[in-house]
C-alpha positions in Angstrom: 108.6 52.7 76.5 105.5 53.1 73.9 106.2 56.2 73.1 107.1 58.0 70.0 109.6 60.3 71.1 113.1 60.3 69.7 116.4 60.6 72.0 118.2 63.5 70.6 121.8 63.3 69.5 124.6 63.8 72.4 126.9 66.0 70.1 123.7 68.9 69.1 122.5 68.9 73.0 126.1 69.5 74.1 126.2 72.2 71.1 123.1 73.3 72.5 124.2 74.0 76.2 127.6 75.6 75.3 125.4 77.9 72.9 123.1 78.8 75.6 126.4 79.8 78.3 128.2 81.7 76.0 125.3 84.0 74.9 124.9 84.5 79.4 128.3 84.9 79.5 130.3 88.2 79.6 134.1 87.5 80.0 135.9 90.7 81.3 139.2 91.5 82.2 140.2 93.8 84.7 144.0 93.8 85.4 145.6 90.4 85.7 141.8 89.3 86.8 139.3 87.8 84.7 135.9 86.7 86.1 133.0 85.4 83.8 129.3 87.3 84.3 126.5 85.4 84.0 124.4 88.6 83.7 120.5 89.8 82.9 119.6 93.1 81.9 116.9 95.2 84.0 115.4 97.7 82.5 114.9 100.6 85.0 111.8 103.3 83.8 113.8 106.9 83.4 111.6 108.7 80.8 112.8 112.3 79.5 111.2 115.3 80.7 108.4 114.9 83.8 106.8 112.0 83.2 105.9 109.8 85.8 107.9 106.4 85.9 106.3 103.0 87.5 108.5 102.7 90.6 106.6 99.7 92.8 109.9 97.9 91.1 112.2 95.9 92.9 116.0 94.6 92.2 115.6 92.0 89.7 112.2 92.7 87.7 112.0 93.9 84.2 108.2 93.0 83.7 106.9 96.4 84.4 108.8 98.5 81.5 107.2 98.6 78.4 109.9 100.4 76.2 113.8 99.8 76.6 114.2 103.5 75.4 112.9 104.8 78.4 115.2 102.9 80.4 118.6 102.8 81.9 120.0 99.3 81.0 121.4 97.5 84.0 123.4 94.1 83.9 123.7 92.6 87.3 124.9 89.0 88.3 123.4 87.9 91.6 125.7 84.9 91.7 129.1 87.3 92.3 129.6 90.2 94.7 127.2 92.4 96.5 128.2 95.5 94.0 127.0 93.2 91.1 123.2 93.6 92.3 120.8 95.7 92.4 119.8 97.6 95.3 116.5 99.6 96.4 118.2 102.6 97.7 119.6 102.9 93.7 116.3 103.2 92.6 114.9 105.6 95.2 117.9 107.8 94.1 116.4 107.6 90.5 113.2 108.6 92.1 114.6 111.6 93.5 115.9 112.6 90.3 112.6 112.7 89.1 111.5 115.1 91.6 111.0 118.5 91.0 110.5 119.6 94.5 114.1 119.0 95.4 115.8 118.9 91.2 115.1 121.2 88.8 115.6 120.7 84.5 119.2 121.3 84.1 120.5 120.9 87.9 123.3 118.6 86.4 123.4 119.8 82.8 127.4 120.6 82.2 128.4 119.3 86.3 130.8 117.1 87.3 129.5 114.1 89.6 131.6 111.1 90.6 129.4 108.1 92.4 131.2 106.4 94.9 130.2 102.7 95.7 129.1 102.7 92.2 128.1 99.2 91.8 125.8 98.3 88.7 126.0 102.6 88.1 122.5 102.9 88.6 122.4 106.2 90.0 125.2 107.6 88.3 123.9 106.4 85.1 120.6 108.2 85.7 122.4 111.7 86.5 124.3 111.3 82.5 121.2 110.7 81.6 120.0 113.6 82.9 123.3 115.6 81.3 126.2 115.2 83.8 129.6 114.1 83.3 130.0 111.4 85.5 132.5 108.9 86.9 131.1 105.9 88.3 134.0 104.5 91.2 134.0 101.1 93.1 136.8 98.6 93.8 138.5 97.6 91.1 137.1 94.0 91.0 133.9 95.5 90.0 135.0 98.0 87.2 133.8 95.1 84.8 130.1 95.3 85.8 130.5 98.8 85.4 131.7 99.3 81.9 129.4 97.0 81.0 126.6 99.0 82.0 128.4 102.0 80.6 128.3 100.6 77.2 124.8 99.5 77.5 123.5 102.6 78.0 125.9 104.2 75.2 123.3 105.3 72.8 121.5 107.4 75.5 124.4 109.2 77.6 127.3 109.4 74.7 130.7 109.6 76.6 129.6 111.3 79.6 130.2 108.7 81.4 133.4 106.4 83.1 134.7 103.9 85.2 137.6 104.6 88.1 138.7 102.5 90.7 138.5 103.6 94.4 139.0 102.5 97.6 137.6 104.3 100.4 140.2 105.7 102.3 142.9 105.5 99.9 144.1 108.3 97.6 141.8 110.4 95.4 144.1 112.7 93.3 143.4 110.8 90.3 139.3 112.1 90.5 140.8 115.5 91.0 139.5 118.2 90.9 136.5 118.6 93.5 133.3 117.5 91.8 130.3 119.5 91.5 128.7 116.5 93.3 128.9 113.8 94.9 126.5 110.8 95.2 126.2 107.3 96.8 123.5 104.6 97.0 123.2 102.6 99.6 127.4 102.9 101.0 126.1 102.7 104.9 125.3 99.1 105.4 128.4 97.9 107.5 129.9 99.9 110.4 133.4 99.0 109.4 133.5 101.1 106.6 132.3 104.6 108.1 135.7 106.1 109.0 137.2 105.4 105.3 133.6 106.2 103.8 133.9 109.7 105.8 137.5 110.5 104.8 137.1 109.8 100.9 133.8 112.1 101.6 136.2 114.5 102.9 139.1 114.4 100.5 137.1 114.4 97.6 135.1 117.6 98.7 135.5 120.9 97.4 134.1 124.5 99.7 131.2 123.7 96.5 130.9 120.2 96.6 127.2 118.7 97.2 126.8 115.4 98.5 123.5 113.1 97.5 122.9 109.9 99.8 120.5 107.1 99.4 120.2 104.9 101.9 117.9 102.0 103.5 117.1 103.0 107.3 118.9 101.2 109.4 119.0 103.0 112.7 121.5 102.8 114.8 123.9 102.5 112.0 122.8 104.9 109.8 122.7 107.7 112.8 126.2 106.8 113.8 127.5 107.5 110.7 125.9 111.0 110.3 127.1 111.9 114.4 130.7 111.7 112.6 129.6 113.5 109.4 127.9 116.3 111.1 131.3 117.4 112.5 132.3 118.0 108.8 128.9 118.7 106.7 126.2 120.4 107.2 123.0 117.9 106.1 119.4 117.8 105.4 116.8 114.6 105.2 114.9 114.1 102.4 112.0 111.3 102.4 111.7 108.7 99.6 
C-alpha cells in the first residue's frame, strides 16, 4: 500500500518459472528409466602440458577457473544419487595426473583404461584428456550423468571416450579384453562392497594390467580392503 510497484501478470510468471526448469533440466533415458537432472556444470582446472592447476577446489565450486577451455566440464546433481556428485578423491586423481614424479607425457597416449565407479567421469575424463581410450563404468542408473559429461567434454577428447554399465561382481566380458589400466576414485567407502569390488578387480585384470586408486583415508576400512587385495596384487602408496 503507497507504493508504486505493479503486480505482474500470473500467466508471464508462470511462463517464467517453467522457462527457468526446463533450461536446469536434463531429461535422460536409460532403459525403460527416465529421471530428470537438475544439474550445474563445474569446471575442474586440467591445463595441457605442465602447468600448474589451482587445486584448493572442493566438490561444488566453479569460482576459481578462469577459462572453461582449460577445464574438464562436470555436471553433477546433488539432489540424486551419490555417483551424481562430486567427490575429493576425483580431484586428487586429477592431481596425480598432473604429476610428473609418478606420470610421464604420453603414459596413456594410445592405452586402454576403463574407470570403474565412474560416477560424474571425473577421472576418466581427465586420462582422454590426456590421450587414452577410455570407458567410464557405473550402474546403469547412472550412465545418464555419464554421457552427459561425455558430451560436454566432446570438443576436447573427440570419441575416446564411453559409457558401459557394470556391476561389481557381475560379468565383465563385454569390457573385454584386459585394459591397459585400471582406475577408481573413491570405490572404498562401504565395507559391503569389498568382495565384489575385489572380484571385478580380478576379472577384469590382465598379467599387464595396472590399477590407479584414489581414495579418502579411512582406516580401518580402507586397510581391510587392501589385507584382501594384497593376496592378489602387489601395491604401492602414493601421497596426495
Amino acid at each position: 500500500r503507497g507504493s508504486n510497484m505493479s503486480i505482474p501478470d500470473p500467466e508471464e510468471v508462470l511462463g517464467d518459472l517453467e522457462n527457468c526448469w526446463k533450461s536446469l533440466k536434463h531429461s535422460t533415458h536409460t532403459g525403460t528409466e527416465h529421471r530428470d537432472l537438475q544439474t550445474k556444470p563445474t569446471y575442474v582446472p586440467f591445463r595441457d602440458g605442465d602447468q600448474e592447476d589451482e587445486w584448493a577446489l572442493e566438490p561444488g565450486r566453479d569460482d576459481i577457473v578462469a577459462s572453461p577451455e582449460d577445464s574438464i566440464i562436470i555436471h553433477q546433481d546433488p539432489l540424486q544419487e551419490r555417483g551424481y556428485r562430486l567427490w575429493k578423491a576425483a580431484y586428487y586423481f586429477c592431481r596425480y595426473l598432473k604429476d610428473r614424479r609418478y606420470v610421464s607425457d604420453g603414459m596413456f597416449s594410445g592405452k586402454r583404461v576403463v574407470e570403474i565407479g565412474a560416477g560424474t567421469g571425473l577421472a576418466g575424463l581427465a586420462v582422454a584428456a590426456v590421450g587414452g581410450t577410455v570407458t567410464l563404468t557405473d550402474l546403469p542408473s547412472v550412465l545418464d550423468i555419464l554421457r552427459i559429461n561425455i558430451a560436454a567434454n566432446e570438443a576436447r577428447i573427440g570419441a575416446r571416450c564411453s559409457a558401459a554399465p557394470l556391476v561389481w561382481g557381475d560379468d565383465v566380458s563385454h569390457l573385454a579384453p584386459p585394459p591397459d589400466y585400471l582406475i577408481a576414485s573413491d570405490v572404498l567407502y562401504t565395507e559391503d562392497s569389498h568382495k565384489p569390488l575385489l572380484k571385478t578387480l580380478r576379472d577384469l585384470c590382465g598379467p599387464d594390467t595396472t590399477i590407479i586408486m584414489a581414495y579418502e583415508r579411512r582406516r580401518k576400512i580402507n586397510d581391510r580392503f587392501f589385507k584382501m587385495a594384497r593376496k592378489y596384487f602387489t601395491m604401492t602408496t602414493i601421497s596426495a
